[in-house]
N, C-alpha and C positions, 0 to 999 in steps of 0.2 A: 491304309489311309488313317483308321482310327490310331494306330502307335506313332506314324507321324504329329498326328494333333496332340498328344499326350503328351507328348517329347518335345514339341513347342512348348506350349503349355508350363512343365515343369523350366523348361528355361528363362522365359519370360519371367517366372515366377522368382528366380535367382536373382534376377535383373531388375527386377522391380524395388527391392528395398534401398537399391545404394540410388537410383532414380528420385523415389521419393524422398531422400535426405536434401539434398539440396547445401546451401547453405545456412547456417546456427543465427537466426537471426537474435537470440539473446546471450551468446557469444558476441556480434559485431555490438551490440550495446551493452555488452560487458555490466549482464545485469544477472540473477536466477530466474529458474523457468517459473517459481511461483512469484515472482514482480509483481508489486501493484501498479497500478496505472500513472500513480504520482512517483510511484520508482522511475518508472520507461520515461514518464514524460522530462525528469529531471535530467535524467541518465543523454535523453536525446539532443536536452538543450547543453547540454553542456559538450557532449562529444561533435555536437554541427559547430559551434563556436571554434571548437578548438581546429575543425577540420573544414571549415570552411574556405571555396578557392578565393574568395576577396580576401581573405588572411592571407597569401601563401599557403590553403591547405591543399592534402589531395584530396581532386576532385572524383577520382573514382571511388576511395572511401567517405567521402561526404554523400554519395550515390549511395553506396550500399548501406549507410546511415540512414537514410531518408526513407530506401526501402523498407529494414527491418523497423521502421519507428510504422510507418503504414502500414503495417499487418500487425503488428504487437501492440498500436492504440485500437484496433477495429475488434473487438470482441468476436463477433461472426469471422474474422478472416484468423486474429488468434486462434480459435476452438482449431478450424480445418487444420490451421497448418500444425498443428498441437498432435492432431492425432495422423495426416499424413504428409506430414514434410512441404516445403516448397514445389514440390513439381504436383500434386495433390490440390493444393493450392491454386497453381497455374490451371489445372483440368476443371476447377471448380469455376472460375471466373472464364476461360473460352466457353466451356461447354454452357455455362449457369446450372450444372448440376447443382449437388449436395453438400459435395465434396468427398464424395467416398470414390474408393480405389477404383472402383469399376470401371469408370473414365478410362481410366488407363488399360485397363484392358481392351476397351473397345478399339483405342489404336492399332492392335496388333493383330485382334481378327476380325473389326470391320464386322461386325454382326452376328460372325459365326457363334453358333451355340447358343446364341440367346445375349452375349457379353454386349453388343454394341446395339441392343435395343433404347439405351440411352433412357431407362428407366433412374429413376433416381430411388435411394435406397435410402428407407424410411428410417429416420433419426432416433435412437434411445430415448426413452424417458429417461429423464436426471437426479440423480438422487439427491435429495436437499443440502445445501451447502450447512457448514458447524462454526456456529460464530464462538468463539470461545474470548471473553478480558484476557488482557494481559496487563500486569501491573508495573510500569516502569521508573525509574528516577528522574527526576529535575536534569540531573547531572547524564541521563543518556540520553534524553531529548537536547542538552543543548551540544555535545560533544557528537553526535551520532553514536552508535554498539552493537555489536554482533555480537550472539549470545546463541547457546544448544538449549531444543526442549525437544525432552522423551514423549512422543508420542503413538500411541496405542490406541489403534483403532482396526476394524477388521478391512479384512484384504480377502479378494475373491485365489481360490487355489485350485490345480486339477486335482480329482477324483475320478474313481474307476468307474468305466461301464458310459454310457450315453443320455441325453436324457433330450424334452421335445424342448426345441425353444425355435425364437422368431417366428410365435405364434401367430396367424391371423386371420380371421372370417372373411372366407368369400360367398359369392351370392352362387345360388347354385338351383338350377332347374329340372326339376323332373317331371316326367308326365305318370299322369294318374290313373287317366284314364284313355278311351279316342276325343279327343281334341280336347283334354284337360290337362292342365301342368301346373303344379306349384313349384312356388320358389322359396328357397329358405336358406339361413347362412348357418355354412359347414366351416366349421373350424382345422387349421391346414397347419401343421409345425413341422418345422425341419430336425433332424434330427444331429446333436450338437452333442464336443465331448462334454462330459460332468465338470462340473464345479463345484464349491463348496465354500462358504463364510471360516475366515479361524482368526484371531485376534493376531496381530504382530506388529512388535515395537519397533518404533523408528527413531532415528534422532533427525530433527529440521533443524537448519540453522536461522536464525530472526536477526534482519538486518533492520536495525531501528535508524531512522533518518533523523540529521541534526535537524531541527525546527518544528518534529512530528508532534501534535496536538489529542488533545484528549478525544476522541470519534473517530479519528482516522483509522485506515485498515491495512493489515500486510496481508496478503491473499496470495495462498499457497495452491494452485490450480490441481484439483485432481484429488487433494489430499484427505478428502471429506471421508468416512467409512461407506465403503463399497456395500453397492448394493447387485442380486444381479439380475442380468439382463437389465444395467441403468448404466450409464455415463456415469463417472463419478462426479460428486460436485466439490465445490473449493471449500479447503479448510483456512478461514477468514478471523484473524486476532485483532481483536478491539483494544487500541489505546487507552489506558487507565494510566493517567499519572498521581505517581504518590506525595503523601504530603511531603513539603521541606520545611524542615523546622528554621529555616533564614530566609528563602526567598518565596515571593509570591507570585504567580501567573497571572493575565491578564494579555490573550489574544497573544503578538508577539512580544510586549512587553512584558518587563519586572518588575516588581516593589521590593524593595528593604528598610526594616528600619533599623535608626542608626539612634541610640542612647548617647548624648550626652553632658558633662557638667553646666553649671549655669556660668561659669568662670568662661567656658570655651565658649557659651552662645553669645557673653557678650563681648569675648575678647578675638576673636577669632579661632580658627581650630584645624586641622589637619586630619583625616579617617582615611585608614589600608582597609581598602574590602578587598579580602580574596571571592575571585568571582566561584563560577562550578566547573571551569577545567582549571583551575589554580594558580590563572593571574589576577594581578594587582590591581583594584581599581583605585585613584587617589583621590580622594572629595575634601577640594580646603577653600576655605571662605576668610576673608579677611574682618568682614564687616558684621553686625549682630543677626545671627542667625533666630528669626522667634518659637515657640513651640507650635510645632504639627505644623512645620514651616516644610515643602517638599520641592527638592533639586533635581534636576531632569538631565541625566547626561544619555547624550542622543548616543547610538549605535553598538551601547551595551549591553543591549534587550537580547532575545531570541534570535536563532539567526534563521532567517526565511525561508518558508520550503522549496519556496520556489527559483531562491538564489542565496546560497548559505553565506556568500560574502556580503551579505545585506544581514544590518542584523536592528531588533526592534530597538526600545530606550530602556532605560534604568531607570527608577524614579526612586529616589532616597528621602524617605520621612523623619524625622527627626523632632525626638524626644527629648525635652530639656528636663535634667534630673534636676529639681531644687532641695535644697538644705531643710531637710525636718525642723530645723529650730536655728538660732540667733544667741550669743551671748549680748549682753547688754553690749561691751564695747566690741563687737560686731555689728550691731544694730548702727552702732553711733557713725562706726567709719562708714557703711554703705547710704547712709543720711548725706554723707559728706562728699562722696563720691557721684553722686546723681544729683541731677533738679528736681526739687520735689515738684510732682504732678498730683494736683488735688485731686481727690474719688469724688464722681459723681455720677448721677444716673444718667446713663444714655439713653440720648433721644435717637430715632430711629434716622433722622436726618443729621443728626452731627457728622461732620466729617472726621472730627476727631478721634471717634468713637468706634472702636469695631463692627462690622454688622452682626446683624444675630436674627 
């Protein structure tokens, strides 16, 4: 009897890994497994639009969209299926375990052995997540970019020989005496192969989003340095954007300013701004443009994280260059060419009069 159970046992055991795979739910969202949350949530709206059955989409991948966006927005249902697959997942939510494998074993012998006591199997401590900046361009926040960074951090390896772990104190009774007993907690560890901490490099790839903001995070699950006996926790890059020496941020808007002559403020003017993927913006004004006078062309701002064909405004400040000096018969023809308007003090109700 005992070589039949073994010989189960190891079979089930064959049988269990292609069970708990399941379906890639960040394959059907055609995202990576370290996504941040504003990845999936982009990634979901956009692939339900496209496959939605009110569009003519199909309905059974607008299904499996739905699914994997519900376990990959749920952090708690993330983590299970992260470390056992969708069927792991399923045993977590029938049973309301943990989420650990064990569920599954208990289907297959029903109690024997201790497997289907339906104990829930105590969680790792986590080893603290590693926020690390990252410094990015104007020009990859509005274009989106993928880019490689080496990174080097430790990773747990096997080593020889065994060592205690999944320690824990039970309460434990003894008698002392006749009708005396104390109780006191004995510490109980199983006995586990070795491991060992050793640095090694990796290369991550970093998908930076068009419209991503300075705070925002890309969160690589898992990728923190290993601690052990801990869960590992997420290596998490803080958006830093760098300065541009032409345009200015403001939420999803821009600023630029634009210098030019006094000839053009009062005669009209025409300005090429190349934007930051390297088209043409055209700003022409017929009529006299004044100094720190600012033109607002809508929908050439940032484009939005939450809908990249939506994009903020532009705002164009403009500097009027005037002439250091006047020859005498220069002076004479701009006499000539204008009404003269007398200087006088303003008062704070003239209309005439700028405010200040």
């Amino acid at each position: 009897m005992l070589r039949y159970v073994v010989l189960t046992l190891g079979i089930v055991l064959l049988v269990i890994p292609g069970a708990l795979a399941g379906r890639d739910f960040y394959k059907i969202l055609e995202v990576p497994r370290g996504a941040d949350e504003g990845t999936i949530k982009r990634a979901y709206r956009r692939l339900s639009l496209e496959n939605h059955p009110d569009k003519g989409g199909d309905a059974d991948k607008f299904a499996e969209i739905s699914s994997a966006y519900e376990v990959l927005s749920d952090s708690d249902k993330r983590k299970t299926y992260d470390r056992y697959g969708e069927e792991g997942l399923k045993q977590r939510e029938q049973g309301g375990g943990g989420g650990s494998g064990c569920d599954v074993f208990s289907q297959f012998f029903g109690g024997f052995g201790g497997f289907g006591g339906g104990q829930r199997e105590p969680e790792a401590p986590r080893a603290p997540d590693l926020v690390i900046p990252v410094q990015v361009t104007l020009e990859d926040l509005y274009k989106g970019s993928s880019f490689p960074i080496l990174r080097d951090r430790h990773v747990i390896k096997s080593a020889p020989g065994t060592r205690n772990c999944n320690c824990k104190n039970r309460m434990v009774t003894k008698q002392v005496g006749p009708g005396m007993f104390q109780q006191f907690a004995q510490q109980e560890c199983d006995s586990c192969p070795n491991v060992k901490l050793v640095r090694e490099a990796t290369t991550l790839n970093v998908d930076v989003e068009p419209g991503m903001d300075d705070g925002m995070q890309i969160v690589f699950h898992g990728e923190s340095d290993a601690m052990i006996d801990h869960d590992p926790g997420n290596l998490i890059l803080r958006i830093e954007t760098e300065d541009h020496d032409r345009f200015r941020r403001e939420g999803d808007d821009l600023h630029v300013g634009v210098r030019i002559a006094l000839v053009d403020a009062l005669t009209g003017l025409r300005v090429v701004l190349p934007h930051l993927d390297g088209h043409e913006v055209i700003v022409e004004r017929s009529g006299v443009t004044f100094p720190q006078e600012v033109v607002t062309i809508p929908g050439e701002g940032m484009p939005l994280t939450d809908s990249v064909s939506r994009h903020g405004d532009l705002h164009v400040h403009f500097t009027v260059e005037f002439p250091r000096e006047l020859s005498a018969a220069d002076k004479s023809a701009v006499r000539k060419l204008f009404t003269s308007v007398p200087s006088e003090i303003c008062s704070r109700s003239a209309a005439r009069c700028s405010s200040f």
